[in-house]
Phi, psi and omega in degrees: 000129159333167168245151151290102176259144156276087142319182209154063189195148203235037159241131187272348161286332180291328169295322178312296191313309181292352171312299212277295217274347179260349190270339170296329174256043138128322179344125158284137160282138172218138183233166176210159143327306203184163201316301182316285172304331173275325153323324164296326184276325187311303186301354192251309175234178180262108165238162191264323188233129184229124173248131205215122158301145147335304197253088188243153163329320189243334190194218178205155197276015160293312186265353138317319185297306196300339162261010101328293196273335165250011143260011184205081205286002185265330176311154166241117174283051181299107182262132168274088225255171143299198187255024182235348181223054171316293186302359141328289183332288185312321201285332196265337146348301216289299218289004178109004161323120144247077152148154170230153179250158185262150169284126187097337195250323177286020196277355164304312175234072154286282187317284176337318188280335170277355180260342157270015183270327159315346176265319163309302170312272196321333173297287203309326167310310185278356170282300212286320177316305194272357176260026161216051115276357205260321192301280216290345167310303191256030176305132149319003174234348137324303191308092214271169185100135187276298188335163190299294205329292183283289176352304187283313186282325182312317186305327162268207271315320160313334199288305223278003208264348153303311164288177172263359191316163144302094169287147150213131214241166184182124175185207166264156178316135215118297169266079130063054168324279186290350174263339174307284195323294183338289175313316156298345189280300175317321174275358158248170191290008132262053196280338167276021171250166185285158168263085216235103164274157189215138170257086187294354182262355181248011170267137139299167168327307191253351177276334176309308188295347160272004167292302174320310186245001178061159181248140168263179189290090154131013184279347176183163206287132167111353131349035193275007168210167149288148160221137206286102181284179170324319198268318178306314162316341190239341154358125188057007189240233176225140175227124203260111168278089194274169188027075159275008171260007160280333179327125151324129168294316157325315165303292176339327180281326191264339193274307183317294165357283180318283160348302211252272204298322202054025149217164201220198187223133176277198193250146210053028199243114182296346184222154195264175206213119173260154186220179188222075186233140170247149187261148184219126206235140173241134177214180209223330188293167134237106215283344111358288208264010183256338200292309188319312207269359186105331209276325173196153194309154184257314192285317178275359150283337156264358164288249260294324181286020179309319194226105203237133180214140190274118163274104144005068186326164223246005130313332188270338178216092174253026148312312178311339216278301165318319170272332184292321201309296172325287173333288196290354223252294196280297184344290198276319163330296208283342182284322137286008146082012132331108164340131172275124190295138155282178160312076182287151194309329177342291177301329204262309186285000164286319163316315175279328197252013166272119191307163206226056192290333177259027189040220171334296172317262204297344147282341165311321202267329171277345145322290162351286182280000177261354176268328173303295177305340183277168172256029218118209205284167210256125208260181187265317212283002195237019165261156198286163165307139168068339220274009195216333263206340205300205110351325156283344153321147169271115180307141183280124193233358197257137189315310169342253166346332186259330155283351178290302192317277138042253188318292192309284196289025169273294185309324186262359162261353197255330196049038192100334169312073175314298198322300186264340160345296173322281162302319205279328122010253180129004205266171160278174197286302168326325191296302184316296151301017190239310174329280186314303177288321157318310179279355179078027162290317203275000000 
C-alpha cells in the first residue's frame, strides 16, 4: 500500500509542482487550500505525512502542527517556511514537526525528508498498535466475570487507576494479582511508562534489595559496575510488589522511604537516587495481624493500604466458573490446533461444586489438562483423580452411578486408553463400549 502525503498550501500552483515531484517516487497525494479543508482530509483518510505551509488563509502551519500531532500523534509533520520566517520553521519544531524546508532552496530535500519522517510515521504507528494492544489485553473489561464480587473490585480499580495513590490488592493466591495491577497501570496516565513486577518471596534478602535498589561498583563481592535497581527501571511508570509480606523487615524500612521521600540509597552508594513510582503491592497475609506479630512494619502497612481492594476467590464467585471455563477451554483448543470441545453437564457441575484452593490459576491448569485429554466433548474422566469425587461429595447409592464413576476413574488413570481400561476392568472391551455409551461417556 502507498504512503500518503498531505500538501497543505493555498497557492495552487506550488501544490501541483510538489504534487508532480512526490507521486513520481511512488507517494499518494492528497492536497488541501488551507487548515479547514486539510483537517477534513485527516479525519477521512490515513495519511502518514503532512507537508504545510506557514502562511495559510484561516491560520498557520506552527499552530497546526500542534493540533495535528495532538490529535494524530503518528502523522509527521514538514512545515514550508519563505526564507524570512526560518524561525517559523524552528517554533514548530518545538510544537512537534519533524523538519521544516526552506521554499526554493530545499527542494533537494524533499524527497529524503519524506522518506524519513515516513519512516518515523511508521515506526510510531507499530509502537502505538503494541501499546493498545497491550491497553486492550489488559483493559478492565478483559477481566472476566460477572458475579457481584469481581465487579465490585473491577469498579476501585477503574476509580483509584487515574490517581497516583498507593494500591494494596489482597487476596488468595491466584486470583489474579498481577493482572489487576497490569490493569490499573494501563489505565493511568502512566501506561506509557514501564510496568515493572517484582516477587518479593522469591529473592533472599540481600539479593532483593540489590535488585530493587541497585548496587554501586565494589559494593559487595561480585559487584563489578553500577547497576540500575528495579524502582530505577520503573521511574515515572509503576512497580507492582507482589507477596509483599514476605518482604525482609529491614526492606521494608527502605520501601517506607521511597514512599514518604521518593528517594533511596543503592546499596554501597553515599548519596541518593530519586525516582517518580507508583507503588502498587499485592499480598495473600494480613498484614494487620503479621504488624501485631513483629512481622511486618505498622507505618508501612498504612502507606501502602491507602486504597485497598479485596480480589475475590473464584469459591467467592462461583457464577463466574462458566465464562472462565469456557475461556480457558477456546484458548488452549486454539493453542493446540483442536476443535473447542464442548461441556458435558458433569463436567461443567463438577467444576462448580469443587473448592478452589488455587482459583484462577488452578482452573486454568486443569482446563488444560482436560482439553489435552478430550476426546469430543470434555467428560468427568479428563479431571484430575478423585477431583469430582471428594469427601465432600454427597455419598453415592445408586449402583449405576457408582459404576459409571468407576468407569470415568479407570479411564482418567488409563489416559483414555479403553484397551487397558478394559482389562484392568476385567471387563471385555465390547462390554465397555456398550457401558460408555449407555452412561453417556463418549
Amino acid at each position: 500500500m502507498k504512503a500518503t502525503v498531505l500538501i497543505i498550501d493555498d497557492e495552487a500552483k506550488l501544490r501541483g509542482l510538489l504534487s508532480r515531484i512526490i507521486s513520481l517516487e511512488g507517494f499518494q497525494v492528497l492536497e488541501a487550500g488551507d487548515i479547514k479543508t486539510g483537517m477534513k482530509v485527516l479525519e477521512k483518510s490515513e495519511v502518514q505525512v503532512v507537508l504545510s505551509d506557514v502562511k495559510l488563509p484561516d491560520g498557520n502551519g506552527v499552530d497546526l502542527t500542534r493540533e495535528i500531532k495532538t490529535k494524530y500523534p503518528c502523522i509527521e509533520v514538514i512545515v514550508l517556511t519563505a526564507f524570512g520566517t526560518i524561525t517559523d520553521g524552528v517554533t514548530a519544531i518545538k510544537n512537534g514537526a519533524f523538519d521544516y524546508l526552506v521554499k526554493g532552496d530545499d527542494n533537494e530535500r524533499i524527497i529524503p525528508l519524506l522518506n524519513k519522517a515516513l519512516e518515523k510515521a511508521q515506526m510510531q504507528f507499530r509502537i502505538y498498535q503494541l501499546e493498545k494492544k497491550v491497553a486492550d489485553k489488559y483493559s478492565f473489561s478483559n477481566i472476566l466475570g460477572n458475579s457481584k464480587a469481581i465487579q465490585q473490585a473491577k469498579d476501585l480499580a477503574a476509580k483509584v487507576a487515574s490517581t497516583d495513590t498507593t494500591v494494596l490488592l489482597l487476596g488468595e493466591t491466584g486470583t489474579g494479582k498481577e493482572v489487576f495491577a497490569q490493569s490499573i497501570h494501563e489505565a493511568s496516565n502512566r501506561r506509557y511508562k514501564p510496568f515493572v513486577a517484582v516477587n518479593c518471596s522469591a529473592l533472599g534478602k540481600e539479593i532483593l534489595e540489590s535488585e530493587l535498589f541497585g548496587h554501586k561498583a565494589g559494593a559487595f563481592t561480585g559487584a563489578i559496575k553500577d547497576k540500575r535497581g528495579l524502582l530505577e527501571e520503573a521511574n515515572e511508570g509503576t512497580i507492582f510488589l507482589d507477596e509483599i509480606g514476605e518482604m525482609n523487615i529491614d526492606l521494608q524500612a527502605k520501601l517506607l522511604r521511597v514512599i514518604e521521600t521518593s528517594e533511596f540509597y543503592r546499596v554501597g552508594d553515599a548519596k541518593t537516587t530519586k525516582v517518580n513510582v507508583r507503588i502498587i503491592a499485592a499480598t495473600n497475609r494480613n498484614l494487620r495481624e503479621e504488624s501485631e506479630k513483629g512481622n511486618f512494619r505498622l507505618d508501612l502497612f498504612y502507606r501502602l493500604s491507602v486504597f485497598q481492594i479485596h480480589l475475590p476467590s473464584l469459591n467467592e464467585r462461583v457464577d463466574d466458573i462458566e465464562i472462565l471455563a469456557h475461556y480457558f477451554t477456546r484458548l488452549f483448543a486454539e493453542k493446540m490446533n483442536k476443535p473447542v470441545p464442548p461441556m458435558g453437564a458433569d463436567f461443567l457441575a463438577a467444576l462448580k461444586k469443587h473448592h478452589w484452593k488455587g482459583n484462577t490459576r488452578e482452573l486454568k491448569n486443569v482446563i488444560e489438562r482436560s482439553v489435552i485429554l478430550s476426546e469430543g466433548t470434555l467428560q468427568l474422566a479428563s479431571l484430575p483423580f478423585d477431583f469430582s469425587h471428594s469427601t465432600s461429595s454427597p455419598f453415592v447409592y445408586e449402583l449405576e452411578e457408582v459404576e459409571k464413576q468407576h468407569i470415568q476413574k479407570v479411564l482418567q488413570l488409563t489416559h483414555g486408553n479403553k484397551t487397558e481400561a478394559a482389562q484392568r476392568m476385567n471387563i471385555a472391551l465390547a462390554t465397555l463400549y456398550r457401558k460408555l455409551k449407555d452412561y453417556k461417556l463418549e
